[in-house]
N, C-alpha and C positions, 0 to 999 in steps of 0.2 A: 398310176402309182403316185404321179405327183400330187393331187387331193387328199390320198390317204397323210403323206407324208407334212401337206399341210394340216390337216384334221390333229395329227400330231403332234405338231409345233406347236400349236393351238393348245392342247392339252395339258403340254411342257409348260408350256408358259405360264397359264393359269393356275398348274400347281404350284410351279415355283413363287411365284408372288403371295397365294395361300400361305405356303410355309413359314416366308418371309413375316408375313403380319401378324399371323398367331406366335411366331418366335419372338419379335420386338412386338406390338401391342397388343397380346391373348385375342385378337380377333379373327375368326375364321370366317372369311369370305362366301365359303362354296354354303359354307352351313345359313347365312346370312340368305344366301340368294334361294336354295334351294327349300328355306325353311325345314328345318333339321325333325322338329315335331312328326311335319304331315309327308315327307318326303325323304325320313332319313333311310332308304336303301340307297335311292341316287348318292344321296352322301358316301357312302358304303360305296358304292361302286366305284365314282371319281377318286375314293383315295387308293383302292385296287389297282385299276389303271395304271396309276404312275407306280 
């Protein structure tokens, strides 16, 4: 259980810093890393998640 619960904090964390930078400078991280074009389900998913 404790892996899952890291796997999660993980997850927390990188949403919240997302939200942060697209709310103060329009930039979306996850979209940047995951390339939003070729990859936008993963996008879809990571914002499901949280």
């Amino acid at each position: 259980m404790k892996t899952l619960d890291r796997v999660a904090l993980v997850i927390l964390i990188i949403s919240v810093v997302n939200y942060l930078l697209v709310g103060l400078f329009e930039f979306n991280l996850v979209a940047s890393i995951f390339w939003v074009r070729i990859i936008s389900f993963l996008v879809s998913s990571m914002y499901s998640m949280v």
